[in-house]
C-alpha positions as CSV (number, residue, x, y, z in Angstrom):
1,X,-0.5,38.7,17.4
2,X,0.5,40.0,14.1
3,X,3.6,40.1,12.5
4,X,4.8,42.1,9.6
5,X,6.5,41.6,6.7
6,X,10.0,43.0,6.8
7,X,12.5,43.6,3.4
8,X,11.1,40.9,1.6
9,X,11.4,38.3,4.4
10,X,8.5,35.5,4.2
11,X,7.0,36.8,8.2
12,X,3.5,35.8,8.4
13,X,0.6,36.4,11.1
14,X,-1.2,34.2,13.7
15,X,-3.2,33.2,10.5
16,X,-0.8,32.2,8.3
17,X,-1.0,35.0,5.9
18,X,2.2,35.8,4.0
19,X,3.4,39.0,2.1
20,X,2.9,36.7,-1.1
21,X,-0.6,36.1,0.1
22,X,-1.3,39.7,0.5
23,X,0.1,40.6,-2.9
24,X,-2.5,38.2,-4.4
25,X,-5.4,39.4,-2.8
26,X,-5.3,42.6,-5.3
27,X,-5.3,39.7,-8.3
28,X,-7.8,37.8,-6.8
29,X,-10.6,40.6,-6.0
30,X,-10.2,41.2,-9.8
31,X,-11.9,37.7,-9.9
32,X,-14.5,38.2,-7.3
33,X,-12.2,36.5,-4.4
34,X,-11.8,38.5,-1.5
35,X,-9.0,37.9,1.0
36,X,-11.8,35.5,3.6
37,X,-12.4,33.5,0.9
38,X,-8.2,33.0,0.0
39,X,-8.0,31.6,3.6
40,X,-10.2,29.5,3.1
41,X,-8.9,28.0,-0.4
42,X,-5.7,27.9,1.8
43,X,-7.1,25.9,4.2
44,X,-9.0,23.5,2.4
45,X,-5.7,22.8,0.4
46,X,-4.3,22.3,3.5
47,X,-6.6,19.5,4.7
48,X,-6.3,17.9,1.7
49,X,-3.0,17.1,1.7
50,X,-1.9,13.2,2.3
51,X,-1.3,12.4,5.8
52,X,-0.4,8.5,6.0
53,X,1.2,7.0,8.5
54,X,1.5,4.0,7.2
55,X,0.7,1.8,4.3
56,X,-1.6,-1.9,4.5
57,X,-1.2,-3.3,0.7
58,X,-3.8,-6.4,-0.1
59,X,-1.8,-7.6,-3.1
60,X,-3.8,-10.3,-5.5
61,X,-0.9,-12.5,-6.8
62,X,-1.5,-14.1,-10.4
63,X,-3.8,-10.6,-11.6
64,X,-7.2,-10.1,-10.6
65,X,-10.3,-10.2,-12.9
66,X,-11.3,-6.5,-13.2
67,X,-14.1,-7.2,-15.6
68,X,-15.0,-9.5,-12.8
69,X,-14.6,-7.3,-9.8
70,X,-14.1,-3.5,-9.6
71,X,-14.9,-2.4,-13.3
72,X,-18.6,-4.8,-13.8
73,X,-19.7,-4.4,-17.6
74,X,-23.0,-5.9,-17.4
75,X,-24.3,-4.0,-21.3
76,X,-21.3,-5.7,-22.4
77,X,-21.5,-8.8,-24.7
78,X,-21.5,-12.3,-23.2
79,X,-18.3,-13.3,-24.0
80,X,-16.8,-10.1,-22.4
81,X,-19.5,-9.4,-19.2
82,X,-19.0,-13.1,-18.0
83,X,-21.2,-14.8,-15.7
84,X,-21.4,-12.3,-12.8
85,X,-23.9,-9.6,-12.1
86,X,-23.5,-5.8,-11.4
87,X,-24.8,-4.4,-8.3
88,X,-25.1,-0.9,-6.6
89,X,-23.0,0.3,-4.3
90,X,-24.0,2.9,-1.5
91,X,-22.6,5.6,-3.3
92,X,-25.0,6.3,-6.7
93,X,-23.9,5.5,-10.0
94,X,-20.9,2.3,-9.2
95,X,-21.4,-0.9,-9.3
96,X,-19.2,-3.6,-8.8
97,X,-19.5,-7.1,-8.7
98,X,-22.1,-9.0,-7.3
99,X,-19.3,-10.9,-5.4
100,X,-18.1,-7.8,-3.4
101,X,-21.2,-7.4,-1.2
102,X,-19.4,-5.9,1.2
103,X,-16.8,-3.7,-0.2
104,X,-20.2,-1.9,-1.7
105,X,-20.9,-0.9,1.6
106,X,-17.9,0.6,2.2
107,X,-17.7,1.7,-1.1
108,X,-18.1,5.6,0.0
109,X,-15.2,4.9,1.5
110,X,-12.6,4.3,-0.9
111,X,-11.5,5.4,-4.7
112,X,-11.2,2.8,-7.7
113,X,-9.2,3.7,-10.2
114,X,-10.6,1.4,-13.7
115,X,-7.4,2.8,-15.9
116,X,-4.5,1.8,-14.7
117,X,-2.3,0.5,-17.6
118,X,0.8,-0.9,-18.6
119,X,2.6,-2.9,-21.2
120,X,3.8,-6.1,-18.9
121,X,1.7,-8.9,-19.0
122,X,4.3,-11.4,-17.3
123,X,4.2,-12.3,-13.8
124,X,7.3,-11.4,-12.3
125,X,8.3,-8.8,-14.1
126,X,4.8,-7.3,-14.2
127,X,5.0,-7.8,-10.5
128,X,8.6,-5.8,-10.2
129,X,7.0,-3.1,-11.9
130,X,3.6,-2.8,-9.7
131,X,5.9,-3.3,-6.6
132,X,8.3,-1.3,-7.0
133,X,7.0,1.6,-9.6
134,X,9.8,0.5,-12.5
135,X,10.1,-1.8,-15.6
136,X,12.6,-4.4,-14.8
137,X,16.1,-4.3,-15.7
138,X,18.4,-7.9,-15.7
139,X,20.9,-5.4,-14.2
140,X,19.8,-4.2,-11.8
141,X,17.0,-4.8,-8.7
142,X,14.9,-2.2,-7.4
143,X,13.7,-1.7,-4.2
144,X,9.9,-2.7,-3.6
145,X,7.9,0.2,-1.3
146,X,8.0,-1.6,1.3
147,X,11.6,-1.5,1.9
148,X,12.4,2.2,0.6
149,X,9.6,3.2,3.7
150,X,11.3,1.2,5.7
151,X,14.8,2.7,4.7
152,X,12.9,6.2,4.8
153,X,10.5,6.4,8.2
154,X,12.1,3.9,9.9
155,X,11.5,1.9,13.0
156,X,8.9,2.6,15.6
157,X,8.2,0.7,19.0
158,X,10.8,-2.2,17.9
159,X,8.1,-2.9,15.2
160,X,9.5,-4.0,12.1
161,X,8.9,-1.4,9.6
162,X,8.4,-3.9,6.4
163,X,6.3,-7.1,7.3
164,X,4.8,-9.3,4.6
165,X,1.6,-11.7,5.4
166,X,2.1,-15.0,4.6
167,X,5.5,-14.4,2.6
168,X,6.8,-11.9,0.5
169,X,5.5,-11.0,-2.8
170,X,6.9,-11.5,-5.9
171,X,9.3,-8.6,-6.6
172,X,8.9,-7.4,-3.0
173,X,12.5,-7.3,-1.7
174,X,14.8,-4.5,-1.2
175,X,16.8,-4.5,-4.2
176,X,20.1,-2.5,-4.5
177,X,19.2,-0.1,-1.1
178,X,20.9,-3.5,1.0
179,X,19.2,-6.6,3.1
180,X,18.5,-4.8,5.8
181,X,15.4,-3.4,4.3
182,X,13.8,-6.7,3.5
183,X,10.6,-8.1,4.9
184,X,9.9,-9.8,8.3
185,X,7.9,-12.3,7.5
186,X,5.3,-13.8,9.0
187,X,3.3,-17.1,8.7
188,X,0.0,-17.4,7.6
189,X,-2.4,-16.2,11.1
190,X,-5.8,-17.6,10.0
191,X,-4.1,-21.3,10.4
192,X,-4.8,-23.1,13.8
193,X,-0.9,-23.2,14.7
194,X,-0.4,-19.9,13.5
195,X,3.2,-18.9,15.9
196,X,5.2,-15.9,14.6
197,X,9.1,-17.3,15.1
198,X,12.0,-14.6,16.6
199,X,9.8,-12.2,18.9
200,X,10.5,-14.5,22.0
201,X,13.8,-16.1,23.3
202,X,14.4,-19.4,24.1
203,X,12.7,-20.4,27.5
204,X,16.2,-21.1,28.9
205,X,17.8,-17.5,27.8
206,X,16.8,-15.2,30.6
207,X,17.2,-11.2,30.3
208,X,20.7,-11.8,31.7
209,X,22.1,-14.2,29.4
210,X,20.2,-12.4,26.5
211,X,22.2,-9.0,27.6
212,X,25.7,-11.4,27.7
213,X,25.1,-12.8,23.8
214,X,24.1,-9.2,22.9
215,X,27.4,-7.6,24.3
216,X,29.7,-10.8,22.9
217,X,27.8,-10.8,19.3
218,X,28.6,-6.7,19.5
219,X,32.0,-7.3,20.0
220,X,32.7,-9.8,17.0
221,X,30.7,-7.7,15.1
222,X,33.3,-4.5,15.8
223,X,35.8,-6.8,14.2
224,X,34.2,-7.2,11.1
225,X,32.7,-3.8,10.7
226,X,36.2,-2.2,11.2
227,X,38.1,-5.0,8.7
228,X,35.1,-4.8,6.3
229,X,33.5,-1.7,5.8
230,X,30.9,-3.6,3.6
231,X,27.0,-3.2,3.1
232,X,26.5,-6.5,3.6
233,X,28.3,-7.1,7.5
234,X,26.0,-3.7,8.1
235,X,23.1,-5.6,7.1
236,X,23.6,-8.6,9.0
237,X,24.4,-5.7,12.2
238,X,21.5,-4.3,11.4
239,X,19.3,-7.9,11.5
240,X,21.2,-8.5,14.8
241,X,20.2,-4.9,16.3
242,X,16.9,-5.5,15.0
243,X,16.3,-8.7,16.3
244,X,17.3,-8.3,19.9
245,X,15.3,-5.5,19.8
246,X,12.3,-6.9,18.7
247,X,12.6,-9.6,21.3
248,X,12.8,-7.5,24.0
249,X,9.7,-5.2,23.3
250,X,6.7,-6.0,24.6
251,X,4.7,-4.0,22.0
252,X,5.8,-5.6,19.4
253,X,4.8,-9.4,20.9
254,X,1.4,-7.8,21.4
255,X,1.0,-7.1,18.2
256,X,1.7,-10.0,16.6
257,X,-1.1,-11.6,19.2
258,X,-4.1,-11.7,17.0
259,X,-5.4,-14.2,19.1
260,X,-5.7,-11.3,21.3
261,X,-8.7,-10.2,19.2
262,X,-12.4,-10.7,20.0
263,X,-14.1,-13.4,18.1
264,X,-16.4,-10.7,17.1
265,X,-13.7,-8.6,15.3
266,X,-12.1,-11.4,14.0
267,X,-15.3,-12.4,12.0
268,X,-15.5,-9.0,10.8
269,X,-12.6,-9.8,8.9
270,X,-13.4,-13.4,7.8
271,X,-10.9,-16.5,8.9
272,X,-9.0,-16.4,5.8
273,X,-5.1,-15.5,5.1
274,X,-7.0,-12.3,3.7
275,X,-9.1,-11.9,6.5
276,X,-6.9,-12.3,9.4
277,X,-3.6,-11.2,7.2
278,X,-5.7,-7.9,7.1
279,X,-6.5,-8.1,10.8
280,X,-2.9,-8.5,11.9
281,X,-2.1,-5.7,9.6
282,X,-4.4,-3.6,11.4
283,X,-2.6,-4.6,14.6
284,X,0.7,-4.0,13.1
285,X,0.0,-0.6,11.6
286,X,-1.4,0.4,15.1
287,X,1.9,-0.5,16.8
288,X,4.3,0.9,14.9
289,X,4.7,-0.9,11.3
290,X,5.0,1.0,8.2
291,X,4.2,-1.1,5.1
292,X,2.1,-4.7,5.5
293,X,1.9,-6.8,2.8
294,X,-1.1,-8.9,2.8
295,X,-0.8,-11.5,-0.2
296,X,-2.7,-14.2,-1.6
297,X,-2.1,-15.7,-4.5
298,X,-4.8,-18.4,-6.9
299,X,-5.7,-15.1,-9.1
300,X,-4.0,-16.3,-12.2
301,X,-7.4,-18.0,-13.4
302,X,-6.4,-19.2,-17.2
303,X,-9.0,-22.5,-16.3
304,X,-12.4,-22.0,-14.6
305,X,-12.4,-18.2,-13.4
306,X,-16.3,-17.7,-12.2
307,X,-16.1,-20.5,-10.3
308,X,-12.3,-20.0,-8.4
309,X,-13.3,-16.2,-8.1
310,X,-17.0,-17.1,-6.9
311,X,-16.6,-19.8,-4.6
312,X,-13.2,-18.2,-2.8
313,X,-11.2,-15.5,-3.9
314,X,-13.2,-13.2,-4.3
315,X,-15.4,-13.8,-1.0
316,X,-12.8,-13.5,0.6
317,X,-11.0,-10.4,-0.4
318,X,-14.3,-9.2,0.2
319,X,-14.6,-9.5,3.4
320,X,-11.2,-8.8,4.8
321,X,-11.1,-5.7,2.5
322,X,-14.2,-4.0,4.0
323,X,-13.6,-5.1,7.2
324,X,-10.5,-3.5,7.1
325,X,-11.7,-0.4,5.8
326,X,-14.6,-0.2,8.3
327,X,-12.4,-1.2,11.4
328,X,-9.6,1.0,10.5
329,X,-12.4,4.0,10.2
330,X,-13.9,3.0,13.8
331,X,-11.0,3.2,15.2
332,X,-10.3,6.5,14.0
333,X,-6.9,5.2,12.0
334,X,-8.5,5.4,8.2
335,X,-7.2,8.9,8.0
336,X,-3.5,7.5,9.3
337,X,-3.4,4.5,7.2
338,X,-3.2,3.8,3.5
339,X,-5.0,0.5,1.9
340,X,-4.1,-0.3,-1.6
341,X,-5.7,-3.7,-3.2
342,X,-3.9,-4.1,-6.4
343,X,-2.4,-7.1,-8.8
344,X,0.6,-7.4,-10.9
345,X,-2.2,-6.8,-13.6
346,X,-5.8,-7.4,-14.9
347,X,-7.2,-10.3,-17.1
348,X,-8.4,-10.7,-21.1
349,X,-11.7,-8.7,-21.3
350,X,-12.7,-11.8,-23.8
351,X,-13.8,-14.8,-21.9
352,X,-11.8,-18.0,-23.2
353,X,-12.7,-21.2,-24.6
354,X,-12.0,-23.2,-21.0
355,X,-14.2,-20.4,-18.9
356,X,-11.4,-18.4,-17.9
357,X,-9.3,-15.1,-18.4
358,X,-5.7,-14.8,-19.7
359,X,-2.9,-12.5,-18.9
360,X,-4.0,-8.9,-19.5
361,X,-1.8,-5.3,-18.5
362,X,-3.5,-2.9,-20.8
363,X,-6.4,-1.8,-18.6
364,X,-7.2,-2.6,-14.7
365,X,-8.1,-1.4,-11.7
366,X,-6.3,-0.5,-8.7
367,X,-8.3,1.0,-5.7
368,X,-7.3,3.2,-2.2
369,X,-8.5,4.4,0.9
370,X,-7.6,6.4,3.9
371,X,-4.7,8.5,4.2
372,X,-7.4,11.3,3.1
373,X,-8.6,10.4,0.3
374,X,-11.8,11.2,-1.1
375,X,-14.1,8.2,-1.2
376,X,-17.0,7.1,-3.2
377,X,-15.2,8.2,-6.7
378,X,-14.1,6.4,-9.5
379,X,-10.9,7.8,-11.4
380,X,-10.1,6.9,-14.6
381,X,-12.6,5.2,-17.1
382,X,-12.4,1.9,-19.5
383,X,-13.9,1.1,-23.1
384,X,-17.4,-0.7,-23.0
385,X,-15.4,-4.2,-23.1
386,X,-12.7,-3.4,-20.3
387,X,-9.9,-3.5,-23.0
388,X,-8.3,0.0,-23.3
389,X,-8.5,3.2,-20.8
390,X,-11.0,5.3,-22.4
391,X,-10.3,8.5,-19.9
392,X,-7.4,9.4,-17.8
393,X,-4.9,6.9,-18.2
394,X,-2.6,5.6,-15.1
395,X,1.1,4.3,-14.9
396,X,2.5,1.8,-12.5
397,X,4.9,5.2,-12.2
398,X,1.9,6.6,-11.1
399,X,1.2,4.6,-8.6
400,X,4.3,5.2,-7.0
401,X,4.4,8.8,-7.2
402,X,0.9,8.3,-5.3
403,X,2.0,5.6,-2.8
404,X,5.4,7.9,-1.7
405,X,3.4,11.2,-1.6
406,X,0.6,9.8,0.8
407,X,3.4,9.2,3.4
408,X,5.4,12.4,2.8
409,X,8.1,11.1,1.2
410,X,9.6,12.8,-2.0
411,X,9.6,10.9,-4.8
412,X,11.7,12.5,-6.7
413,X,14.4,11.6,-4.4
414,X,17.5,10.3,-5.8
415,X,18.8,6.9,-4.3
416,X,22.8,6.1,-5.6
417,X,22.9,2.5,-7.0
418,X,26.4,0.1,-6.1
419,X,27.7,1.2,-9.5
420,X,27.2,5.3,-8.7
421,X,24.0,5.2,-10.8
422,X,21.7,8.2,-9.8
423,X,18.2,6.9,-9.2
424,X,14.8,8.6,-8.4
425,X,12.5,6.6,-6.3
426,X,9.7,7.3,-9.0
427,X,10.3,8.2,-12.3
428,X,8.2,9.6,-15.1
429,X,4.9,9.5,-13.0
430,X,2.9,11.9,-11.0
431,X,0.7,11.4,-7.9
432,X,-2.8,11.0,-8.7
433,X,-4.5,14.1,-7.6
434,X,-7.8,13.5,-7.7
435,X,-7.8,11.3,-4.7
436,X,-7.3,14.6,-2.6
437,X,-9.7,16.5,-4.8
């Protein structure tokens, strides 16, 4: 049924045509479009638009090769190409390095952006800034992602919203937005003991006695909250609420089961901390989490790089990256989920005297999938040495922007820091369009 337009009023039909809609048809035909082909801009924009659910982050700690990696330049000199090869991907024209067999088979997939830049080459602070979309301050701590989605979508199925695989990244805590935001972390699942502590009582605390500590704990907690109307007795309330609730939900101890996985899919992903970090992410996302941090660290290779990219690191990453692309997209949760692979930055496109790659932030990749996005694109360009973005520059703000959009969230949001200091959740960047096209 129709509706119509009445004094002004926004009123639209059963097809989602507005008054505004109509008066640009007259403009439009002047260009050749006529009002079929409007609906159908209309809807395409539509189904472009980012749709995450959640966000899986595969974070390189110590700054990944990109010369080595995602951004291959095999015309390059010697001392700048390095000892690796380029090879083809399956979509036409990129290449990447010879050591990410896999992720070229996926690479249709997902979007790799070769221009991301900054002007932080240490490794915390550079770290802060990745993390959390802002150049660090000694006065103050921003939040990292994880906890600002966790303080913004909340908790689903008793899942924790922020978990971090094997421990938290650098920079990754929740800053001035309170303690209650920070990560659940869990141990490292590719080892044989691998046991995640807190999601199962004691064995002699049945239901009943877990129900008693629950009411008494409430109680003293009252006290507190009414005496001290504090941030930080909420926060331990809040770790309390959380905890019991997290104990009692059988979702959430099934997720945390990766042994629960065939041998099959677990292979997919490789028996690394990438690989089955990355599996239990999957597992996580799928039960309710909302940001997983998957990190790693052994990239900060001043000393023998081919050989500590060649014989692990890379190998790895490779392997748990596509297999998380390609499981996530057979189980129909690509479109739902985000995965970002990304360091606090890149490495010296010069090659040093003891065969390995210094600190480097002015040029770097950073790559995405799901949630939408086009695949099988590269974004953003570097010179013919990997030293400087030679087309379409991106900021860690950038990033952000991107990261916060893809889950609906506005990042231009204002947060009030402890000392009434308005902040946005990004500032000075824009999400990076062309991953929707």
């Amino acid at each position: 049924m129709k509706t119509l337009l009445l004094n002004d009023r926004k009123v639209t039909n059963c097809e989602g045509v507005s008054r505004r809609d109509v008066l640009k048809v007259g403009a439009l035909t002047f260009f050749g479009l006529s009002l079929p082909e409007l609906l159908a801009m209309r809807a395409a924009s539509a189904s472009a638009a980012p749709k995450a659910e959640s966000v899986i982050l595969l974070w390189c700690s110590g700054g990944p090769s990109h010369l080595d990696s995602f951004d291959p330049k095999p015309d390059a000199a010697s001392e700048f190409r390095g000892e690796f090869k380029a090879i083809s991907t399956n979509v036409p024209g990129i290449q990447l390095s010879e050591h990410l067999p896999n992720t070229a088979k996926v690479t249709d997939k997902i979007a790799i952006i070769r221009s991301l830049t900054s002007n932080i080459a240490a490794h915390e602070q550079a770290s802060q800034y990745l993390l959390t979309g802002y150049k660090p301050l000694p006065t103050l701590q921003y939040p990292s992602y994880g906890s600002v989605i966790a303080k913004e979508l909340g908790v689903r199925n008793a899942v924790p919203p922020y978990i971090a695989v094997p421990d938290v990244a650098r920079a990754g805590q929740s800053g001035f937005i309170g303690a209650g935001y920070n990560a659940f972390t869990v141990p490292d699942p590719s080892t044989p003991t691998f046991k995640v502590q807190d999601v199962n009582p004691p064995v002699a605390v049945d239901n009943s006695r877990m129900a008693r500590r629950r009411g008494f704990t409430n109680k003293l907690n009252d006290r507190f909250v009414n005496a001290l109307p504090d941030d930080n007795v909420r926060s331990v309330d809040s770790f309390y609420e959380k905890a019991f609730d997290l104990v009692n939900s059988s979702t959430a101890k099934k997720a945390f089961d990766v042994s629960a996985e065939s041998q099959t899919t677990r292979d997919l992903y490789g028996m690394s901390t990438y690989g089955q970090g990355a599996l239990l992410g999957r597992r996580l996302v799928e039960a309710g989490a909302r940001f997983v941090t998957i990190s790693k660290g052994g990239w900060d290779t001043h000393t023998n790089n081919f050989q500590s990219l060649s014989q692990k690191l890379l190998p790895e990453l490779d392997k748990a990256f596509a297999g998380l692309v390609t499981d996530l997209h057979q189980r129909g949760m690509l479109d739902k989920t985000l995965v970002v692979l990304m360091g606090e930055f890149g490495r010296t496109p010069r090659v040093n005297p003891r065969g390995g790659r210094d600190h480097y932030s002015r040029c770097r990749f950073v790559t995405f999938a799901g949630a939408g996005i086009h695949g099988g694109q590269v974004i953003g360009k570097s010179d013919e040495t990997g030293s400087t973005p030679a087309d379409r520059p991106v900021s860690p703000e950038d990033v952000a922007s991107t990261l916060y959009s893809a889950l609906g969230i506005d990042y231009t949001k204002q947060y009030i820091t402890p000392t009434g200091r308005p902040i946005h959740l990004a500032a000075n960047g824009a999400p990076i369009k062309e991953l929707w096209g």
